[in-house]
N, C-alpha and C positions, 0 to 999 in steps of 0.2 A: 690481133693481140689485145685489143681492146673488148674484144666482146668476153674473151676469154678469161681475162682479168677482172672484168666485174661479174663475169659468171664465178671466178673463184674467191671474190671477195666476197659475193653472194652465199656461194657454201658456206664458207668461213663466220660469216655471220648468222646461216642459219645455224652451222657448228655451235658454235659458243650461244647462241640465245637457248639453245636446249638446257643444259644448265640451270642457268638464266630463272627461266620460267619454274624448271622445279624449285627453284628453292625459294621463288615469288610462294607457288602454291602453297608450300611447305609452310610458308611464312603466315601466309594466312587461314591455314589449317591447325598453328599452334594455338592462338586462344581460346578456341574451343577443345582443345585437348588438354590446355592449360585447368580451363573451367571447371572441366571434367574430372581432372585429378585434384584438384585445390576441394571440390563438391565431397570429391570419397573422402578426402585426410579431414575434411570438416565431419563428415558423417561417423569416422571411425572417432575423431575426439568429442562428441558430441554426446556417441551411446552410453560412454560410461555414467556419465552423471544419470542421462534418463533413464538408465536402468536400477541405479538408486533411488531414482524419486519412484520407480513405480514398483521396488520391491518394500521398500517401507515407508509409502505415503500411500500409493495408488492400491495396491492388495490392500491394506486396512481399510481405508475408503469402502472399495467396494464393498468389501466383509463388512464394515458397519453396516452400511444403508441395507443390503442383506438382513441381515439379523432386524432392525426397525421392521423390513416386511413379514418377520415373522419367522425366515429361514435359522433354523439353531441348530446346523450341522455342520461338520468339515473346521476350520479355524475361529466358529461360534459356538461350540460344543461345549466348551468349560464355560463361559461366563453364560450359558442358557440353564447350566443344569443346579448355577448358586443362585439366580435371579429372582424377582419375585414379582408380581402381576406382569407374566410375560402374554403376549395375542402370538399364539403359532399359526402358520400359515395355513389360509382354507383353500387357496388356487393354487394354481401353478406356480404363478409371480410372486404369492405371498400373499400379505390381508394389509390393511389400511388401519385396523381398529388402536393400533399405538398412537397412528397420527390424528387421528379422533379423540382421543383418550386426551392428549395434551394438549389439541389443536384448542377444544373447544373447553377446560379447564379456565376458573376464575386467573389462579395462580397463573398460569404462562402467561394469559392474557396482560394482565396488570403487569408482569416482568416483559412484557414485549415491549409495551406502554413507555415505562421508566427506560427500555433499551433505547428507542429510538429517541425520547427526549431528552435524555444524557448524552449522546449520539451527536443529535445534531447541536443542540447547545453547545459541546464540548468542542465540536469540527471550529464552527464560525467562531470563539474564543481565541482556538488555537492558532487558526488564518489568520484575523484580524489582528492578533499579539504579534507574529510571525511578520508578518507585512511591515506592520508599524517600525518591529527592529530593522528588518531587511532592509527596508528604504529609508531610514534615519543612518544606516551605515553606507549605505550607497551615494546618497546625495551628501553627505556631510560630513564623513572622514575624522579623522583624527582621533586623539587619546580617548574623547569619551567616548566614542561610538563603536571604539574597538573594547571597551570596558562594559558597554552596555549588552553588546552580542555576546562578551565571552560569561555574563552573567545568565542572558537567556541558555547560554547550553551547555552551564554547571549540571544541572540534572542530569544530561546524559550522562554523565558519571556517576550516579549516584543509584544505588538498588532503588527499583520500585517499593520495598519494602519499607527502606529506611526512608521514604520520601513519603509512605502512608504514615507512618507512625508519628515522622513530623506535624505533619497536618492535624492526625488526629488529636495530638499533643499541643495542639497551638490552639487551636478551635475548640477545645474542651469547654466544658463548663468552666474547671477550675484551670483554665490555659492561662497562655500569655496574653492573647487578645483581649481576654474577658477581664483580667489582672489589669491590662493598661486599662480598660475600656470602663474601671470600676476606681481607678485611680484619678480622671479628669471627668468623675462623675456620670458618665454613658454607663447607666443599668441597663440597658438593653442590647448590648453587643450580643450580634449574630453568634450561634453557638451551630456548628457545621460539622461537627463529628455527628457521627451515624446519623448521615440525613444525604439526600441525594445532592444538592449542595456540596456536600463535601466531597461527594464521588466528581462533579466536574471538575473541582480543584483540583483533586487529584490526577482528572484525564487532563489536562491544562501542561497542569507539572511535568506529567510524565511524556506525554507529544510534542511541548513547543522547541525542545530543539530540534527533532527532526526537521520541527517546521522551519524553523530559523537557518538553520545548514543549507535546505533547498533552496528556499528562497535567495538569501544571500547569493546564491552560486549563478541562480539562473538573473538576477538581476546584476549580479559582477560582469555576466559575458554582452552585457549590451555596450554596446562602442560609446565611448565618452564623446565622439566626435559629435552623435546623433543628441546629446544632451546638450552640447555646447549648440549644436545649430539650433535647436527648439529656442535656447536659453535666449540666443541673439535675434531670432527673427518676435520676440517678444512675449513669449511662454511664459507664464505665472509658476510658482512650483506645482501647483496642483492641476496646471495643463501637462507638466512635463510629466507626470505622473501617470495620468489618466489616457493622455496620447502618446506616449513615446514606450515607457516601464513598463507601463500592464500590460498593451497588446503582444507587447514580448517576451513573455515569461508566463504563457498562458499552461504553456506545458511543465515546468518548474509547479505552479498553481495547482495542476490537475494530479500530480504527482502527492504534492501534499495535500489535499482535501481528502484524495483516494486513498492512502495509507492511513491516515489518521483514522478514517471512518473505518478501515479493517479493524486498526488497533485498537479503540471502542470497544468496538461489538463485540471481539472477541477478548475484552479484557478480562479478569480474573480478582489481580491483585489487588489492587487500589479500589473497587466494587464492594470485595468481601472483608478488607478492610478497616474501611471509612465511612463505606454506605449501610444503610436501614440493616435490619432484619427483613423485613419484607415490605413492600415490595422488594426483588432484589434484581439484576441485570441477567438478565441469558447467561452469562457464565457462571454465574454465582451458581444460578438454579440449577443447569444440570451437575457441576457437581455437588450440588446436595442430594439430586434424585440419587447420581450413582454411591455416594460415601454413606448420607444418612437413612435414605430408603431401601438403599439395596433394587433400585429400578432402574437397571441398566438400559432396557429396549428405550426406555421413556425420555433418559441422559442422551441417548443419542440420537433420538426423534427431536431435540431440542438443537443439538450438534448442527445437525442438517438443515434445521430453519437458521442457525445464527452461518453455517458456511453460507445458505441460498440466496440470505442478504448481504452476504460481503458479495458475493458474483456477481451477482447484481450492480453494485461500485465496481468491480474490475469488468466489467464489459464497457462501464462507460470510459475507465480508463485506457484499455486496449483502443475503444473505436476513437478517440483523443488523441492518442498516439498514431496511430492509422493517418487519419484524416490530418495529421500534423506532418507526417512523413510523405503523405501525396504533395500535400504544397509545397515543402522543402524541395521532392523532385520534379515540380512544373514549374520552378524558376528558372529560367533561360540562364547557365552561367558563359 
């Protein structure tokens, strides 16, 4: 009776572990079917957008650089047949001679010049302004520092337009600045309308709240704990700054230098203006090739060197990001 008995407990057991084990397997066959289906409902909310960016960003894209080589058929056909010093294609691919034509011009050259040195002036203004607020509201709190940040990012509310005209209006010859500056005897007050000068004020104005916003946000999320322990193990503020704040907010940093330097290059408003006649900035210039030349192919041979040098910053910002997200994931948590 006994052998019989654990022979039928035995059954019994192997009975019920049948079961058992399916729904073990089951169980661990859900999160990849889980994966699987969480992958499609991402992929299906995912296409609508990118079928927007590529019906009216990516088709024009391509049709520009097209047409640059020379191709003026298909959705280049109207703006080839009003155009004026057009290069049609002599290959297969197209010809080069547009990117020649402006590559090697006095005019682009000199507006490449003044690009990149409004550019960077204006980047490192805008950080350094940016920083200055960000960490005087982080380390030091209270009514004025929450009055100081909400002056740095007044602008953002304010058009670019009405923030040129101000400038140009305060910097004039006959301004405000030059009025005080003629009143406590300074005959020589800087005079920064139409002069590139006034175009970095302008790129100043017009970026430092972004900058302000970032930085604030990515300096707010470091743990106070980590400030207080620097604080007591005998940190200067300008240790607590340099070892604690900045290695942590390198990405907040990279965010803002990177967008600032897009919003530069491709600036427009505050360029055309506040700054020169000529030299004038990449934006300015192509659209003067395409409104007052009537040189389409050449506006957008210009187009394509000011996009080449933004990608340029966004490659280094992607691989920033990358490289900031491997570390994040080889933290043992």
């Amino acid at each position: 009776m006994s052998q019989s008995s654990t022979t039928g407990a035995a059954g019994t057991t192997g009975t019920t572990a049948g079961p058992a084990d399916g729904a073990r397997a089951r169980r661990r066959r859900s999160p990849a079917g889980a994966r699987t289906g969480a992958g499609a409902v991402g992929t299906l909310m995912v296409l609508p957008p990118l079928l927007v960016v590529a019906l009216f960003v990516g088709i024009p894209v391509v049709s520009g650089v097209l047409y640059t080589l020379g191709h003026f058929g298909g959705l280049n056909s109207v703006i080839a047949s009003i155009g004026l010093h057009q290069h049609p294609a002599d290959h297969w691919w197209g010809t080069l001679a547009a990117y020649r034509e402006v590559l090697t011009s006095d005019t682009f050259l000199r507006s490449l010049t003044v690009t990149v040195e409004v550019t960077l002036v204006s980047v490192v203004a805008v950080f350094a302004l940016g920083l200055a607020v960000a960490l005087y509201a982080r380390l030091s709190g209270g009514r004025t520092a929450r009055l100081v940040t909400a002056l740095a990012v007044t602008p953002l509310f304010l058009p670019a337009v009405i923030g040129s005209y101000a400038i140009l209006t305060f910097y004039a010859g006959d301004g405000a600045l030059t009025t005080m500056a003629h009143a406590v005897g300074w005959s020589s007050a800087p005079r920064l309308s139409y002069t590139t000068w006034g175009v970095i004020v302008g790129q100043v104005w017009t970026n430092l709240p972004f900058a302000v916003l970032v930085l604030t946000s990515g300096l707010a999320a470091v743990p106070d704990a980590l400030i207080e322990a620097a604080r007591d193990a005998g940190a200067r503020p300008a240790q607590v700054v340099l070892r604690v704040l900045l290695p942590m907010t390198s990405v907040p940093a990279v965010i803002t230098a990177t967008f600032t330097t897009i919003a530069v290059l491709g600036s427009f408003t505050v360029p055309y203006l506040v700054g020169p006649t000529a030299p004038t900035m990449l934006g300015v210039q192509l659209a003067n090739a395409f409104q007052s030349f009537n040189q389409p192919q050449q506006s957008l041979v210009t187009a394509v060197v000011v996009f080449a040098l933004a990608s340029v910053v966004g490659v280094a910002y992607v691989r920033s990001n990358v490289r900031e997200a491997r570390r994040a994931a080889s933290v043992p948590r």
